[in-house]
C-alpha positions in Angstrom: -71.0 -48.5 95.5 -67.5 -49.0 95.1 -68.3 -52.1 93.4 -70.4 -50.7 90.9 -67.8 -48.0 90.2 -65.6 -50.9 89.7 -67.8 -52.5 87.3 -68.8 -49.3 85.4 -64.4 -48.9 84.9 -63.7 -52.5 83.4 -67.0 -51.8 81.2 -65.5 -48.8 80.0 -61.9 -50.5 79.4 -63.4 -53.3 77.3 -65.5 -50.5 75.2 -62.4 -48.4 74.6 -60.5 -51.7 73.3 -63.5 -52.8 71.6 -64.3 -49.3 69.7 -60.7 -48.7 68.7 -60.2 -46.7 71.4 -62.5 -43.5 70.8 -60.7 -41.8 74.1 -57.6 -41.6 72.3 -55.7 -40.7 69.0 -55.2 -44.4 67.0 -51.3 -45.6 67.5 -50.9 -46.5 64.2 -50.7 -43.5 61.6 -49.4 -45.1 58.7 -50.6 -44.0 55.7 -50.9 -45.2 51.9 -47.9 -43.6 50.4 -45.3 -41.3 51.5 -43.2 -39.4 48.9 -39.9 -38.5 49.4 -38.1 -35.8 47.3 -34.6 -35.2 47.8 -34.0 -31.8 45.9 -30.7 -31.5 45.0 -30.8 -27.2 43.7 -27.1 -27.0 44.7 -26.3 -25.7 41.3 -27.8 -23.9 38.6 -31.5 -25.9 39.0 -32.0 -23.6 42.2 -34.9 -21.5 41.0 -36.7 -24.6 39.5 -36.6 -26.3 42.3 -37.9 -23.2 44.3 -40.9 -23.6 41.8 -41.3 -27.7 42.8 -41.6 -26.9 45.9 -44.2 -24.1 45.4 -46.1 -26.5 42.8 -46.0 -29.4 45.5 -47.7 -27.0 47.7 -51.0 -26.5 45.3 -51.9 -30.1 47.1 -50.2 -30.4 50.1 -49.7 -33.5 52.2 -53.3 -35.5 53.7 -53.9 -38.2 55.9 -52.7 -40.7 53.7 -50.1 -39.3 51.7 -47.2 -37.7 53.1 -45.1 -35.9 50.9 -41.4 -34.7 52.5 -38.6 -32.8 51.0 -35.1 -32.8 51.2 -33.9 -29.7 49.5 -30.7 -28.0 49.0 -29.9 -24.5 48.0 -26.8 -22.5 46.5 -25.1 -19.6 47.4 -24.5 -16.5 45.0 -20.7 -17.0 45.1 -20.4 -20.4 44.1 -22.8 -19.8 40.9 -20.5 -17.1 40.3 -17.2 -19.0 40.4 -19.1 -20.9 37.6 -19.9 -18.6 35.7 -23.9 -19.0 36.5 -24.6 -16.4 38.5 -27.5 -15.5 36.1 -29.0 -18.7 37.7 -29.1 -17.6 41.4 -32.5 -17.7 43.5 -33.1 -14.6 45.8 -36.6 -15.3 46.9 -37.7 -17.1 50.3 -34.8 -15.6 52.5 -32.4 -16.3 50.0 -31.0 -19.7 52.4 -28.8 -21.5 50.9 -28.3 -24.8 53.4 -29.8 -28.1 53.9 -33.6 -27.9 54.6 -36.5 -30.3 55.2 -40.2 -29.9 55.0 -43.3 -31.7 55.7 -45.4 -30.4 52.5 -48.9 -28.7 53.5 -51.5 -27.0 51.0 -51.1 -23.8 50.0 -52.0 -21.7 47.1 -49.0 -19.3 47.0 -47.0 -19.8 43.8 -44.1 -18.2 45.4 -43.4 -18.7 48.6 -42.6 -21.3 50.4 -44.5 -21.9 53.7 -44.9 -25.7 54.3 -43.6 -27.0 58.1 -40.2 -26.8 58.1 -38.5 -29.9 60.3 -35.9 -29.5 61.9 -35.0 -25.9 61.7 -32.3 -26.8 58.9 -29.2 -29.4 58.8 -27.0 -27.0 57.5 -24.5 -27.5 54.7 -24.9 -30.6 53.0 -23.4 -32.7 50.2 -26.3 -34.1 47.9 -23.6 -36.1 46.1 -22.9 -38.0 49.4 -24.7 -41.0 48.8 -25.0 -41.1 53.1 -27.0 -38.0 52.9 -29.7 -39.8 50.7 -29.5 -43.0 53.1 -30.1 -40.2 56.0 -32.9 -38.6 54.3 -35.0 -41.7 53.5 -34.1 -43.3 56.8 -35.5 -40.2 58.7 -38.5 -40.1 56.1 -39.5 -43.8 56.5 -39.0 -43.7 60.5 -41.2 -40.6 60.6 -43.9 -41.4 58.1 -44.4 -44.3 57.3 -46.7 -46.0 54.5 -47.5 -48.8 52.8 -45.8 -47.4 50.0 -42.6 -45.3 48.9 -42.0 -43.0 46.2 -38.4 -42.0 46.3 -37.8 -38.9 43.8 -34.2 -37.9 43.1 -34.3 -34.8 41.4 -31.3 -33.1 39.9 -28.7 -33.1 36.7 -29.3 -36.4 35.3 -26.6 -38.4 32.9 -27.0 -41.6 33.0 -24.3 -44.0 33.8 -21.1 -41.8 33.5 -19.6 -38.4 34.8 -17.0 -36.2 33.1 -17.0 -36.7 29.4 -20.0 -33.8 29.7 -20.4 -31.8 31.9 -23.3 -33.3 34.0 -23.0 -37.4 34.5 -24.6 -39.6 37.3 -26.8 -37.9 38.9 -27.2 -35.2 42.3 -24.3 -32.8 41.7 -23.7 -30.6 44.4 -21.5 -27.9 43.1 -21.2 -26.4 46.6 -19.2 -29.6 47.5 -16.7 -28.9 45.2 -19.5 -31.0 42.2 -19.7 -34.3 44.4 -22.3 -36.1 42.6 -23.8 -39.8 43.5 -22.7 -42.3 40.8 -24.6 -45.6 39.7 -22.2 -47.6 42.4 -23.3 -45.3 45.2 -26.9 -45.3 44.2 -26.9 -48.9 44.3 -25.2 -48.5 47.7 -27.6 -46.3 49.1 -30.6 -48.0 47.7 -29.7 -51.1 49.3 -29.3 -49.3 52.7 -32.5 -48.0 51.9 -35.0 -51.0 51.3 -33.4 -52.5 54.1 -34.3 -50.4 55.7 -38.2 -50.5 54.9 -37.7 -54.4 54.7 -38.5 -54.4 51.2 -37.6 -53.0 48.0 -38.9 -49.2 47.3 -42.3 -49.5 45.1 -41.2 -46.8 42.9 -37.8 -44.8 42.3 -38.3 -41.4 40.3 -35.7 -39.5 39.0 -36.6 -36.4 37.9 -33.1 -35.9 36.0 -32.2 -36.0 32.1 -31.4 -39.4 30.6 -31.7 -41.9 33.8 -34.0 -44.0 31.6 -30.8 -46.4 30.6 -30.9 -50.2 31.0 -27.6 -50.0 33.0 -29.3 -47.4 35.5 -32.3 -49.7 35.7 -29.8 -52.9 35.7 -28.1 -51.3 38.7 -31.2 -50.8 40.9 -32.9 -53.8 40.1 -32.9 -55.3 43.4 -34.0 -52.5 45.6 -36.6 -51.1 43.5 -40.0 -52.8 41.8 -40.5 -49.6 39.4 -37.6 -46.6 37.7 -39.8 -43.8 36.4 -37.4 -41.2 34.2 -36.8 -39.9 30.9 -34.1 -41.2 27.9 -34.0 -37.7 26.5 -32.7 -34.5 28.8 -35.4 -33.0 30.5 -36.5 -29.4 30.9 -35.6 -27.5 33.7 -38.9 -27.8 34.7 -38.7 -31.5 35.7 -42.2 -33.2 36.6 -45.2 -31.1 37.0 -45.9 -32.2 40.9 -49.0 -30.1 41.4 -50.6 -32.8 38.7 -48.7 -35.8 39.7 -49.7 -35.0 43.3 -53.5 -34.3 43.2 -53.5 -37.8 41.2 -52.3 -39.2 44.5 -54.1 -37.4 47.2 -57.2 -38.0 44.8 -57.0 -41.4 45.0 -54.1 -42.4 47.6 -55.5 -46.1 47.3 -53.9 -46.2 43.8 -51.2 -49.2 43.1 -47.5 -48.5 42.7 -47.8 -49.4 38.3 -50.9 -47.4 38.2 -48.9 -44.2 39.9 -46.0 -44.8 37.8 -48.1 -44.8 34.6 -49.3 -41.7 35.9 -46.5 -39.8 36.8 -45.5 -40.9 32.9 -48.6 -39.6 31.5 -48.6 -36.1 33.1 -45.0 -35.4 32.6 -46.1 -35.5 28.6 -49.0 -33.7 28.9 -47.0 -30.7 30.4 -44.9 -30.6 27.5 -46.7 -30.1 24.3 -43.7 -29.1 23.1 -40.3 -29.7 22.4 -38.6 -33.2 22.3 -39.3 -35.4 25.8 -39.8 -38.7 26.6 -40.3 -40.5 30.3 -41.0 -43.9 31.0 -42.4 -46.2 33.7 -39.7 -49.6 33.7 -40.8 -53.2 35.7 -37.4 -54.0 36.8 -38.4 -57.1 37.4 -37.3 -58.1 33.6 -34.2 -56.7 33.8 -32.0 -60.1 34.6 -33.9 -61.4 31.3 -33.0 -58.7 29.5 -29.8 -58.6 30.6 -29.2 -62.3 29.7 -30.7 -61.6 26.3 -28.4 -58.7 25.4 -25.6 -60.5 26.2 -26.2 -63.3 24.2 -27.4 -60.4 21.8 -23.6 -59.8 22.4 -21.7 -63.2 21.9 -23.8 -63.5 18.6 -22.6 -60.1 17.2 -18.9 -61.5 17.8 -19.8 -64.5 16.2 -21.3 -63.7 13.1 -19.3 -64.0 10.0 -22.2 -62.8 7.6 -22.3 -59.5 8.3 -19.3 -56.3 8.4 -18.6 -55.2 11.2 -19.6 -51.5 10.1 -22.9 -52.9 9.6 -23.3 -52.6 13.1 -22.4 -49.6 13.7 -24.5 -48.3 11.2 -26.8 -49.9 13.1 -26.5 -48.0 16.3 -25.8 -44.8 14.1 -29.0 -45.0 12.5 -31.3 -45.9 16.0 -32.6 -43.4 18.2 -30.3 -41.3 20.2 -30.4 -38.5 22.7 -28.9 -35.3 23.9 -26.0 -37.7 25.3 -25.3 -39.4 21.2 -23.6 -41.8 22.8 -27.5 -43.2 24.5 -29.9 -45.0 21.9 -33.3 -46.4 22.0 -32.5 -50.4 22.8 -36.1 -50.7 20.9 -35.2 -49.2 18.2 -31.6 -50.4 17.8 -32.9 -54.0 17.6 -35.4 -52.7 15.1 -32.2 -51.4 13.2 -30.2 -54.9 13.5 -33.2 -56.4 12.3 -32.6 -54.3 9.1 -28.8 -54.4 8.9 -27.7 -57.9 10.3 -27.3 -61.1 8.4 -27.3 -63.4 10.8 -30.1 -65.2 11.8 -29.2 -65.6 15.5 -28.8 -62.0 16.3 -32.3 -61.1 14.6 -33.8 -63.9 16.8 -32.4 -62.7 19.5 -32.9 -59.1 18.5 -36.8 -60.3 18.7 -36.6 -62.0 21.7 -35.5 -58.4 23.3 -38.0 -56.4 21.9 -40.7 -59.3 23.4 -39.2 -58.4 26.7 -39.3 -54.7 26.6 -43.1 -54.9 25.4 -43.5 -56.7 29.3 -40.5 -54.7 30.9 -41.8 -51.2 29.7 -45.1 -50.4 31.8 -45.3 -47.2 29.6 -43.4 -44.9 27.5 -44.1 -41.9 26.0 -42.4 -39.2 24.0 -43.9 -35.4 22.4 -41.9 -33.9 19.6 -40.5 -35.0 16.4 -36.6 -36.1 17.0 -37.7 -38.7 19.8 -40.3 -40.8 18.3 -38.3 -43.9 17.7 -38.8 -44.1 21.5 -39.6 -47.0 23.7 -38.6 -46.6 27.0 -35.0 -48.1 27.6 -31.8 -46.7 26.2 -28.2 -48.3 26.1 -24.8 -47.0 26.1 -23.5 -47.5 22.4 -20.4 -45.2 21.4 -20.8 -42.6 18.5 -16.9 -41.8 19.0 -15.3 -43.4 21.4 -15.6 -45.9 24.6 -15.6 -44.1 28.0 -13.6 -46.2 30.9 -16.3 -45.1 33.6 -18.6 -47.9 31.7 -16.8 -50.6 32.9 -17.8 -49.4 36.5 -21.3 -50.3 36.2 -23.0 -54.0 36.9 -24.4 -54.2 33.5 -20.9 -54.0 31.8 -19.5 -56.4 34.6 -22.0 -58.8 34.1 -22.7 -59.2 30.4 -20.7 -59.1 27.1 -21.8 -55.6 26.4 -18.5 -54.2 26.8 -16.6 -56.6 25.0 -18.9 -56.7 22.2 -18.2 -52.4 21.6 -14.3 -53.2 21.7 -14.5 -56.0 18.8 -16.6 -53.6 16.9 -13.2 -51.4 17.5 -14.6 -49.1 20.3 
């Protein structure tokens, strides 16, 4: 008999190999995508982020998507010291720390009850580019997917900081207005998709004007997709309960498909007003990089046209809540118009080929944007700001010199 028993055991071994073992939970539990959302409400964005969080709840996290959040909160005092106290949050317990939170369904529009992890961090600076590292590593190692979404949501200003008041991106007025600038990002991003040992499908940045071909410059290596907007964004930000039931519907979707997605629902949310977002490849941004400095060099150049012609040009393209940001598109469409040399219209061409592949999708509602297409650039209406020269676009092209001979 003890044979048999024997033989009866090793039979039931091989089945539970064989079946995937159906005695036991499967090992591997990675799913399609995880989303991670590092909520930066340590300033006057607290209630809206409150309401992301609530929104994100309407789906919920499933099997295949994971959806985690980093989020940050502000206390009464420090809105006060800034004269924004009108902009202080009371409801959930009125914490104003570090949290993070495995997202679960629920159809409270109020309250907050996903899982929190962890029990809280504390007091942390958002505009430590460290703390983003932390987040994602701790996100990835936890949940992992086949795919990343990796939301920064927060003040948004493209490339630069003080000239207005909210530049770069994740301030943290609770750390005395740390913020993470294009340098750190880059930074952080790299410790990220090293992470993951690959680049991060998609980076979101639900943040005014992040849609700026240095931003996208700066990230090109660590990211395949940017989704944000040229124009300033409403408080509001993306609608997630939308963007997220897209997902959980169909988590199988691909990282362009999401992205165009994302772009679509933000617009449809906003049937009013002035926005834009856009979905950028940034696998096209050495070629366009290439192409706008030589867009550069022929500028300097050219002998056939004034030098105010040019600046006319940028005067006269689209431009944004920051007038110092216009529509690349739409400022070759302008040179095209303006510029007498034949070079610089070629290459002015050549650019808008490009952005027609680089651009996934790009859309806008409202009047005062429609010359957009997706990509901004940094072109002075009164003066050049130094912090340009920090970024890798201005390092690696003739942008910058081109804006001082035009007497910038």
């Amino acid at each position: 008999m003890k044979y048999k028993h024997a033989i009866i055991f090793i039979v039931l071994i091989l089945l539970i190999g064989l079946t995937g073992c159906f005695l036991f939970p499967p090992t591997n539990n990675t799913a399609e995508w995880t989303i991670m959302i590092y909520l930066d409400s340590d300033n006057n964005l607290e209630s809206a982020g409150i309401d992301d969080i609530n929104e994100m709840e309407m789906v919920g996290s499933t099997t295949d998507v994971n959806i985690v959040v980093q989020v940050d909160r502000i206390p009464y005092s420090v809105l006060a010291a800034n004269n924004q106290g009108y902009a202080d949050d009371v409801s959930n317990g009125d914490w104003t720390n570090t949290r993070r939170y495995y997202i679960t369904q629920d159809f409270d529009p109020y309250l907050i009850n996903s899982q929190l992890i962890g029990g809280g961090l504390g007091e942390l600076n958002m505009g430590d580019p460290q703390t983003l590292v932390d987040f994602a590593s701790w996100a990835t190692t936890n949940y992992p997917a086949n795919k990343y979404l990796l939301v920064i949501w927060n003040h948004g200003g493209g490339f630069r900081s003080p000239a207005y008041t909210t530049k770069d991106i994740a301030w943290d007025d609770t750390s005395g207005g740390d913020k993470i600038t294009m340098p750190e990002l880059e930074d952080a991003l790299f410790a990220i998709s090293t992470q993951i040992g690959k680049k991060i499908n998609i980076v979101g940045m639900d943040a005014c004007l992040m849609a700026m071909t240095e931003v996208a410059y700066q990230i090109k290596d660590y990211a395949d997709i940017l989704v944000t907007s040229e124009e300033n964004e409403p408080s509001d930000g993306w609608p997630y309960d939308t963007i997220m039931g897209e997902l959980t519907g169909n988590p199988l979707i691909s990282s362009e498909q999401l992205a165009v997605d994302i772009v679509d629902k933000y617009i449809f949310s906003y049937p009013y007003g002035n926005v834009t977002q856009s979905a950028i490849d940034l696998s096209y941004m050495d070629t366009l990089s290439s192409q706008l400095s030589n867009l550069a060099l022929a500028i300097m150049s050219d002998s056939l046209t004034l030098k105010s012609k040019y600046i006319f040009a940028s005067v006269n393209s689209q431009y944004y809540g920051d007038p110092d940001f216009i529509d690349l598109y739409d400022f070759c469409n302008q040179l095209l118009a303006y510029s007498n040399s034949p070079e610089v219209k070629n290459i002015a061409l050549n650019i808008q080929q490009t952005l027609n592949y680089a651009v996934i999708k790009s859309e806008y509602s409202g009047g005062s944007v429609s010359g957009s297409k997706g990509l901004s650039i940094y072109f002075p209406y009164i003066a050049y700001h130094y912090y340009y020269n920090y970024t890798n676009f201005s390092q690696d092209t003739f942008w910058d010199e081109m804006l001082s001979y035009l007497g910038y």
